[in-house]
Structure formats: C-alpha cells, structure tokens
N, C-alpha and C positions, 0 to 999 in steps of 0.2 A: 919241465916238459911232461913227466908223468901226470904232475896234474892236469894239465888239458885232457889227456885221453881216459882219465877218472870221472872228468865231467862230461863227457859227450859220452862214455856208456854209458851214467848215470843216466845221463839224455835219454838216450836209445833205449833202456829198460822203461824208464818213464811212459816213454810213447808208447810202448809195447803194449805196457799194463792195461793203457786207456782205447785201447785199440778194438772196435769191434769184429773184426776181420785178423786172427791173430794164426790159424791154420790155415795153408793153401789149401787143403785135399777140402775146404769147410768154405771155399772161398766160392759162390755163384761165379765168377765171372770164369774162373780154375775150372771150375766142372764146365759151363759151358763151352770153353775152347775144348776140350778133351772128348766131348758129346759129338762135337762139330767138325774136327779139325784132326783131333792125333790119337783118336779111337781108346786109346784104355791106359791105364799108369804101365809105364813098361814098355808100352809095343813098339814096334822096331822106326818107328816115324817119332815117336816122343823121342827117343829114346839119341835118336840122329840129330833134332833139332834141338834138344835141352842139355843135351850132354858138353860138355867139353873136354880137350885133353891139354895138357901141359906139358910144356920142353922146357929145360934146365936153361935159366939165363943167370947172366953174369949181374954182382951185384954192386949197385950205384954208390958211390961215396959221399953221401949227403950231410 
C-alpha cells in the first residue's frame, strides 16, 4: 500500500515541476479574482470566504 502513495507524489511532484503556473500569489487568474472580487490578501472578505475551520471527528475503520 505504501507503494501506491510513493507513486502518486512522485506524480504530483512531477506535475508540479512541469507546471507553469506553480505560485498562486504569480497566478493571473488569483490576482484577478483579488482585484475584482476580495480586495487585498488578508482582508476581512478573503479572509471569510477562503478560510476554513475544523471540528474533531471520529475516526473510520477502514
């Protein structure tokens, strides 16, 4: 089983590397919504709509 998840971040690194778009804050469409839409990194509207928070659950026996 660990091998599976050794090849799929191999994956995911891979893709990464090839990736032209590899920073949000570097991403047009990231500055655009931000320009448009949720005013600054931080501000109280980013900050409500990208945020989340976490509650303790119980864990699955898979």
């Amino acid at each position: 089983m660990v091998d599976v998840f050794k090849k799929r971040s191999n994956s995911l690194y891979a893709i990464d590397e090839k990736s032209t778009l590899r920073k949000s804050h570097e991403n047009p469409y990231v500055k655009e919504v931000y320009k448009e839409f949720l005013e600054k990194p931080g501000s109280h509207k980013a900050h409500e709509l990208l945020h989340t928070s976490y509650a303790p659950r119980r864990k699955y026996n898979i």
